[in-house]
Phi, psi and omega in degrees: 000131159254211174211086200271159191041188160321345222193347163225144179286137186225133189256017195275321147314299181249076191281177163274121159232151173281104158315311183157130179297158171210098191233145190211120200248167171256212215276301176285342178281302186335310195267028196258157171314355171242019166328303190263046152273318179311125173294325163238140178243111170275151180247014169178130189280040178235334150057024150112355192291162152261326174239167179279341172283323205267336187256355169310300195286305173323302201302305140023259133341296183301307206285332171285337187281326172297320204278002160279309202302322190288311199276018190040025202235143197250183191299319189274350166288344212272124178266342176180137192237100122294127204190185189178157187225162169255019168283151181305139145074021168083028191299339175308315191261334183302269182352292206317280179272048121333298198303303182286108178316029188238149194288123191255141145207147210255130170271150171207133200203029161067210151317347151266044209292284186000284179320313182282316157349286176274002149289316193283320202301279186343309185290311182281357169275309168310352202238350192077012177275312208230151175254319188226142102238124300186071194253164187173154177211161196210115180236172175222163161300319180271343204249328165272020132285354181273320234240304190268332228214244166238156205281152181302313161334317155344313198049050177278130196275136170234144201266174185335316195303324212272149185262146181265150161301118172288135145278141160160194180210171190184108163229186191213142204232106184272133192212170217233355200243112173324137173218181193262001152236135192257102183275122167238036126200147161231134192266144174239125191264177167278143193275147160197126194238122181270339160114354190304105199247019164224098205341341178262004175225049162313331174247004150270347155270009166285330170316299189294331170299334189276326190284324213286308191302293193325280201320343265222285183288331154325294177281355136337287203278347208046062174216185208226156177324318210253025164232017141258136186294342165179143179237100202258130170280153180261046162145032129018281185107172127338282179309298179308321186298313197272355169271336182297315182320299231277343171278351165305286184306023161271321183295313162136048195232119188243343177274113168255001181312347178273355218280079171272196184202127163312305208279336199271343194294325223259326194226123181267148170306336135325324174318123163296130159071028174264006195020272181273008204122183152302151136218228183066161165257063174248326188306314167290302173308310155256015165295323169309282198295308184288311189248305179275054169216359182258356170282317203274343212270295217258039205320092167315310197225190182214020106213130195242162166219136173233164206238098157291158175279129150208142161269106230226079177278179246173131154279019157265304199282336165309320161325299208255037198016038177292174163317155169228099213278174181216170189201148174222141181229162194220148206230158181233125167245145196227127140294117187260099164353140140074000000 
């Protein structure tokens, strides 16, 4: 492993490889266009739970358990486990993953935890401290809405800007044994606060965060926007994805076509109440691990990068009307030959 420029790793030395996804959606992701990327599809986000937190922490579980099976590998190969959630003090990933007998750390980066996740594993595979780790994030609808905003039960009216919280779970089993997808680099972003104070406008305070990282990670690698097949934002939104263009083309970068966002992907705009889109930290995550890494293995494409998202707001700092500052950290995966 190096270090290229301030802020990014380059694994290529030492690789990284994905062993095998494990993504599990709830209802409304399920019946969304990328349902049938998902390994488990639920026909109710209540998943067999008594609470939504209890069926989150199910989902969790579910998700570790495919991406061991695809990676033929069992709880006790698994050298570490990293991951997060957005319930207080990580109860989604402690909980969730109980079962498993492996040394755990829980990460948090609001909705870009995912990108962290699979930085710190990568670095500890790369480096050779880990042989298989076994990363992931899991958010629900009804338990970030209990935690941040109002309980679903409520019927608190939201306007067009709010994003719905993805259920679902996701993980990915980063291993050290070749494999046909490859992680070689991660940009670790920066906090940036544009002053944006309200909770229903998550993906205009996420946006700068997201042009700062990408633009970050160019000049690092010395490369440019036209030499990835995509460049996926983690949760946006609608609203974000068009705030992000317009601060690129500030910068003077006008070709974006490749440029897209896991939240507008996830969900079609006919869906009731999905208003600007996906979020949560579910959102990046199977949107990656279900569709786009199912792009580069039947190869559409040979390298994509993605930037997960997070606001990384508080039910305290809500309270207290502060500003919501945000960070994006962004991972590069290459299909590898042969």
């Amino acid at each position: 492993m190096s270090k290229l420029g301030r802020q990014t790793y380059d694994f290529t030395q030492n690789p990284v490889y994905v062993a095998g996804t494990g993504t599990v959606a709830g209802q409304v992701e399920s019946d969304g266009p990328l349902g049938q990327c998902f390994d488990v599809r639920h026909a109710n986000d209540r998943i067999d739970g008594d609470t939504w937190e209890h069926s989150e922490q199910r989902m969790f579980g579910q998700a570790a358990q495919i991406a061991m099976q695809k990676a033929n590998l069992t709880s006790e190969q698994i050298d570490v486990l990293i991951g997060g959630d957005l319930n207080a003090q990580l109860t989604g990933f402690y909980f969730g993953l109980r079962p498993f007998p492996a040394p755990s750390l829980g990460v948090y980066s609001a909705c870009a935890s995912i990108c962290e996740a699979l930085t710190i594993g990568s670095v500890l595979v790369s480096t050779g401290y880990a042989e298989n780790a076994l990363v992931g994030t899991s958010s629900h609808t009804s338990t970030a809405e209990r935690q941040f905003r109002y309980p679903t039960e409520y019927g608190a009216q939201k306007p067009p800007t709010a994003q719905r919280t993805v259920t679902g779970a996701g993980m990915a089993l980063l291993t050290n044994t070749r494999k046909q997808i490859e992680v070689t680099h991660a940009t670790v972003g920066r906090v940036v606060n544009y002053g944006v104070t309200s909770p229903w406008e998550m993906g205009a305070a996420m946006a700068p965060a997201a042009a700062d990282t990408l633009l970050c990670h160019m000049r690092d690698t010395n490369r440019t926007f036209a030499d990835y097949d995509c460049i996926a934002t983690g949760d946006l939104g609608d609203i974000g994805h068009t705030l992000l263009k317009e601060l690129l083309k500030e910068k003077g970068i006008s070709e974006l076509n490749q440029l897209t966002d896991c939240g507008m992907l996830v969900y079609d705009k006919t869906q009731r109440e999905v208003f600007s889109g996906g979020s949560g930290g579910a959102c990046c995550t199977i949107v990656t691990f279900g569709h786009l890494l199912g792009k580069l293995l039947d190869g559409q494409w040979k390298r994509i990068l993605v930037s997960a998202t997070g606001a990384l707001l508080s039910t305290v700092s809500a309270q207290q009307h502060d500003a919501i500052p945000s960070i994006s950290h962004a991972v590069v995966f290459e299909r590898k030959e042969g």
